[in-house]
N, C-alpha and C positions, 0 to 999 in steps of 0.2 A: 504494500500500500504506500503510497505516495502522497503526504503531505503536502497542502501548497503554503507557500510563502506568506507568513504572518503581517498583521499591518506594520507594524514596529521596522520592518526588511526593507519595505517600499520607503516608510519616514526616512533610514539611515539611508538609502541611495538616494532618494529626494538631496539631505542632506550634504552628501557626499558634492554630487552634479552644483548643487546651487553653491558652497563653498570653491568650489573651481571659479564656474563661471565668474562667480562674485568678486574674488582676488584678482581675476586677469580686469575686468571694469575700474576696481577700485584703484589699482597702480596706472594703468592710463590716462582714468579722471584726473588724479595726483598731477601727473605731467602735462597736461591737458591747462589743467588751472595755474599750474606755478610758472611754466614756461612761454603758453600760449596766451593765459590770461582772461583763460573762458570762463563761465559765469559758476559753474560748477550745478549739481545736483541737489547740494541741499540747501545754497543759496537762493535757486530755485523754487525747491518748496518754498520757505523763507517766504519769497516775493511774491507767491502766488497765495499767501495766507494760511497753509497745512502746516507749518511746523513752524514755530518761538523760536528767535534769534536775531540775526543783524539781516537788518530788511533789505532789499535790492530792491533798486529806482524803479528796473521795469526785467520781465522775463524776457530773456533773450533765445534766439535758437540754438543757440552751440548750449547755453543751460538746459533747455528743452530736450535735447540730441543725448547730452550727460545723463537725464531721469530716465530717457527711456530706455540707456543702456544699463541703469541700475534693476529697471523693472526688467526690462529681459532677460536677466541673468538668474531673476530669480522665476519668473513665469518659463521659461524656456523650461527646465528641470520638469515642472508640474506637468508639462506636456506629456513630457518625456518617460516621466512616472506612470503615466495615466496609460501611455500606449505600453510598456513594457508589462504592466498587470493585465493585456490581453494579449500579448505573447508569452511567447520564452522565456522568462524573468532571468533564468541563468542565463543566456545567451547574449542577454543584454548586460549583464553584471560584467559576464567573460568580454565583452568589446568594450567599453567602457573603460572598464578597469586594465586593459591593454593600452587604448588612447590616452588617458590620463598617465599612466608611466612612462610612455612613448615621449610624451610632451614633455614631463620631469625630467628624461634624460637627456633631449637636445637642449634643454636651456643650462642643466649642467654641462653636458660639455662645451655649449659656447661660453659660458663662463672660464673654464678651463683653460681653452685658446687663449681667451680674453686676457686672462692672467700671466698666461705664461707670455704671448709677445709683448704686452704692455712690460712687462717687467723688465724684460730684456732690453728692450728699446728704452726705455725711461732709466732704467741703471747706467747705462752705456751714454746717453746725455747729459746726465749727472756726471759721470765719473769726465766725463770733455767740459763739463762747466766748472768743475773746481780744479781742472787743473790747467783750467785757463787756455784749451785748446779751440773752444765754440766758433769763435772768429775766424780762427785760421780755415775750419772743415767746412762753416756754415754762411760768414760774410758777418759783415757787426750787428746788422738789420737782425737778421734772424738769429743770433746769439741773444740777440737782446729781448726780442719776442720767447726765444725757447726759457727765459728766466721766470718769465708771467706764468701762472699757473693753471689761466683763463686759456690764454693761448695754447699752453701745451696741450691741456684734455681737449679742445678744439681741434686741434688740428693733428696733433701726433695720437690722443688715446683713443678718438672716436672712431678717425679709419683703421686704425689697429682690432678694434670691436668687431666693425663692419666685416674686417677680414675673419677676425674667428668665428663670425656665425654661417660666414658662406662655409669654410672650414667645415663647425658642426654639421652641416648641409650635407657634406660630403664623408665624413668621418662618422663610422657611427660607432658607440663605445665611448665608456669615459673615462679619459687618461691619468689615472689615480696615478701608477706608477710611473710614468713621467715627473711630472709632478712632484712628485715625494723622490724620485731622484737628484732632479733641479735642485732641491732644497740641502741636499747632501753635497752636490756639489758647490752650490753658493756659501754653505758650510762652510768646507774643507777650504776654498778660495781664501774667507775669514780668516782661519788657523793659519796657512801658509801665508800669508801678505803679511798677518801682525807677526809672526813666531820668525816669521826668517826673512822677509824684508822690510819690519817695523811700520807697514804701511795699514793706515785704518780708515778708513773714509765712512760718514753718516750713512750713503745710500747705501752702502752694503750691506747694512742690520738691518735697514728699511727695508730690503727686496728680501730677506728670507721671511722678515715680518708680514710681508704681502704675501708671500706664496704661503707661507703658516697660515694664516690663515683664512685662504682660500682652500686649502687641503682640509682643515677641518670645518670648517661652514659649509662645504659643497659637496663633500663625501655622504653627510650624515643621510640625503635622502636615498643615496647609493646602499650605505648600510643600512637603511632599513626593508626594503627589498630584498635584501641577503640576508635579514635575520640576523645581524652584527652587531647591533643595541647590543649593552647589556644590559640584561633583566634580571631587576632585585626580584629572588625564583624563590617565594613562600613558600607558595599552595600551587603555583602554576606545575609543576613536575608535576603533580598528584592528579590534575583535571582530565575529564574525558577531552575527546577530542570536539565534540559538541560544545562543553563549556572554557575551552581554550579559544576556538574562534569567536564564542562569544566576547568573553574579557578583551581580546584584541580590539573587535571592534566598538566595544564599548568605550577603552584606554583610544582609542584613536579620536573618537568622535569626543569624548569629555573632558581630554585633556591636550593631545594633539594638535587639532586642528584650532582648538579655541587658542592655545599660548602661541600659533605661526601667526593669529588673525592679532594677536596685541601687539606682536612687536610690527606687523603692517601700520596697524592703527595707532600706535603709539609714534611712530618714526616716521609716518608721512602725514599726519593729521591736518601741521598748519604749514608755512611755510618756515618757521624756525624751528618745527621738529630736526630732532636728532640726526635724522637720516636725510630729509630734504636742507635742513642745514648747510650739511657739510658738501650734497651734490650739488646745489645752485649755486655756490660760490666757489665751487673746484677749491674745497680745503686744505691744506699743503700741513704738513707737520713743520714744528719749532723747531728744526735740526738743520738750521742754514742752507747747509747746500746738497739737500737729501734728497730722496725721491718725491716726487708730484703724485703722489701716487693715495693719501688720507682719505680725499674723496671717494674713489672707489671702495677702501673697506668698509665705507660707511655702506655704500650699495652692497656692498655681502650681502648685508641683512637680507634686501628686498629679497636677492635671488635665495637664500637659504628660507627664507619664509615661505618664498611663492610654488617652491619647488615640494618642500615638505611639507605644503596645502595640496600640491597636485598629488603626492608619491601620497600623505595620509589617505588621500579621497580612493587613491587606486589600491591603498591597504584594506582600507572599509570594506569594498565591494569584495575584492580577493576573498577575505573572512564571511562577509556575506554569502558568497557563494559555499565556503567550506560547512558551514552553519546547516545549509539547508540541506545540502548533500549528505552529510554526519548524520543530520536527522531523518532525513529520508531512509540510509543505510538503517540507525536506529530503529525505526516504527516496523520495518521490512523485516530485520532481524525478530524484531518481539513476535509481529504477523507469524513469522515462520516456527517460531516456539508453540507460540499459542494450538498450532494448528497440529 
């Protein structure tokens, strides 16, 4: 006998879908309002008399444009819900929950790329600006432009980006072990230059500091697809396998995906949040003549939040699916006792 899928199954995938959607809306609107200067969503409300707060003069269409990519994001799902309860419910879980990791893992590894040329390129102009080469390789103009910090993420960090997502496009896989070799090597570079030619420069601490942690902010959604969390393991060794995908998907949806959505909503809220802070003014660290490169750890967050909304929502469903299959196997099992 074969069990169908409880309401609670449909709630968690509703949930799942509308937390995706919702995260990719929300980081858009963000740059949308702080960069373009559009009226935003809940300004919006605001002006049109639904919600308390700082009034706008009049409703505009890019605010207009903004609510209704808020409301799609969340009605889109309901649809979604609504036709998967008169199909296959597994079959929808099983593509979903493939789409949604598929998506997790091109945005980490274009992060990846991202890191790794940026680093390399921004180390290597550094190490020519302090020791007074810039002019000679670059002319004075643009020695002098490569010091600005506006200018460099302009113009050296953003097509460096551009390059690593065509990269991701083409690479598929995400290059952990690069990565954490870079960092060994930048290392060891450290040790030999102070140990045996006394030489130490700011941006060298800075660039493993950058790939530090880029390796561990952008792995975590990798390890969680791999089961490489560590798990403080109580009562979990002891559970069936029915009440083990349950706990997953419960730990995902009530603690998970809520603490990726506060540090979004904590770090992009206003324009002097934490995270939009440091990206709208290309933030440079206090280390003279160190890497350009502050700004971007502060973007970690966005990617390690948005990635581990996408990878939680594709853990949900995964468990979702083992949930029903477990029970199904269960009731089938007892059927066959009984009988």
């Amino acid at each position: 006998m074969t069990s169908k899928p409880l309401p609670f199954h449909y709630a968690l995938y509703y949930m799942a879908l509308a937390s995706g959607f919702s995260a990719v809306v929300f980081i858009i609107n963000n740059f949308l309002i702080h960069l373009l200067g559009w009226q935003g969503a809940f300004v919006t409300l605001s002006a049109m008399g639904l919600m308390s707060g700082d009034e706008a003069d009049s409703v505009t269409a890019t605010g207009l444009l903004q609510l209704v990519g808020f409301i799609a994001a969340l009605a889109l799902p309901v649809y979604m819900t609504m036709k998967a309860r008169k199909g296959d419910f597994l079959s929808y879980l099983s593509f979903h929950e493939a789409r949604f990791s598929t998506y997790a893992s091109f945005i980490i590894s274009f992060a990846f790329w991202g890191v790794m040329l940026v680093g390399v390129v921004d180390a290597f102009i550094s190490f020519l600006r302090i020791e007074g080469m810039l002019p000679a390789v670059f002319g004075e103009q643009m020695a002098s432009d490569l010091g600005r910090s506006v200018w460099r993420g302009s113009y050296i960090h953003m097509p460096l980006l551009a390059a690593a997502a065509l990269i991701a496009t083409r690479k598929r896989g995400i290059s952990f072990i690069w990565l954490a070799t870079l960092i060994v090597v930048a290392e060891l570079l450290i040790v030999v230059a102070r140990f045996i030619f006394s030489y130490e420069q700011a941006f060298m601490g800075d660039l493993v500091r950058f790939w530090y942690a880029a390796l561990f902010l952008f792995a975590s959604a990798h390890t969680l697809v791999e089961e490489g969390h560590v798990r403080v393991d109580v009562l979990y060794a002891g559970l069936s396998e029915v009440r083990k995908s349950l706990s997953n998907v419960i730990g995902a949806a009530l603690l998970g995906v809520p603490l990726c959505w506060v540090i979004l909503s904590r770090g992009l809220w206003e324009k002097t949040s934490v995270i939009n802070g440091a990206l709208l003014r290309f933030e440079t660290s206090q280390s003279g003549f160190g890497m350009y490169v502050k700004y971007l750890m502060a973007g970690f967050l966005i990617i390690f939040a948005f990635s581990m909304i996408l990878q939680f929502s594709s853990f949900i469903m995964t468990h979702l699916q083992k949930h029903i299959q477990e029970s199904n196997a269960s009731s089938d099992a007892s059927a066959k006792a009984e009988s």
